[in-house]
C-alpha positions, 0 to 999 in steps of 0.5 A, spaced: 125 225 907 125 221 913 126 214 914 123 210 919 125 202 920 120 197 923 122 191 928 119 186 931 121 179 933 122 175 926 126 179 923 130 181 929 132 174 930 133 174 923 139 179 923 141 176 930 142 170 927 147 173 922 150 176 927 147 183 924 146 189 929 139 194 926 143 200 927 149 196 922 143 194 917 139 201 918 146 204 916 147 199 909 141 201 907 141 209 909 147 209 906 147 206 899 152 207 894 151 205 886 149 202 883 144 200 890 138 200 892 136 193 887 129 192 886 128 185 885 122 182 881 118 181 887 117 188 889 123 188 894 130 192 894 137 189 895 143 193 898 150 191 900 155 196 902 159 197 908 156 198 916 159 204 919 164 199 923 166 197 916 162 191 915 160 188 908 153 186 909 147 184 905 140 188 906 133 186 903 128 191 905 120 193 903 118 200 903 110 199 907 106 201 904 101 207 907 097 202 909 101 198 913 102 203 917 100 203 925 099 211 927 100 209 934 107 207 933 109 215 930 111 221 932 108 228 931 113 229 926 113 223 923 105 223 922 106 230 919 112 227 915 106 222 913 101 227 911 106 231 906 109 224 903 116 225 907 116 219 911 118 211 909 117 206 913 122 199 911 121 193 914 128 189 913 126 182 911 134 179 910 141 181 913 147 178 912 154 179 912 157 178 905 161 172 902 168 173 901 167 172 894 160 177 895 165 182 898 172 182 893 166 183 887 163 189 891 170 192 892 171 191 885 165 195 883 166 199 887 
């Protein structure tokens, strides 16, 4: 399955602010451990888990719908991918680095 993420201008100032990179909150999210992925009630997924540097963060994404999708913006692969279901595209709508209680309660579940 390949996964693509989206950015733009609001939520790249989103993470900025929270001092998160998008390869820190792409990897949390590519990377889940149980029992992550969430859903939430209103159709979006929650994530905490640790970056590649090691990092506890917190991640809430949506999966675009095929609709949403703009063509232009895609490979050749990543089109085919689309064409045989193989392709989710993530648009990260929260990231922030967990809480120390949000973060001795995750190393304990974990």
């Amino acid at each position: 399955m390949t996964r693509i993420f989206r950015w733009d201008a609001w939520n790249s100032e989103h993470a900025r602010k929270h001092g998160v990179t998008h390869e820190e909150a792409e990897y949390v999210v590519l990377n889940p451990k149980p029992p992550y992925p969430k859903r939430t009630p209103d159709e979006k997924f929650l994530v905490r888990g640790q970056s590649a540097e090691g990092r506890y963060l917190q991640v809430i994404y949506i999966v675009d719908s095929e609709e949403e999708i703009e063509f232009e913006d895609l490979t050749i692969s990543e089109i085919y991918d689309l064409s045989q279901g193989e392709l989710k595209r993530m648009y990260i709508i929260h990231a922030r680095p967990l809480t120390p209680r949000e973060r001795a309660n995750y190393r304990k579940s974990q």
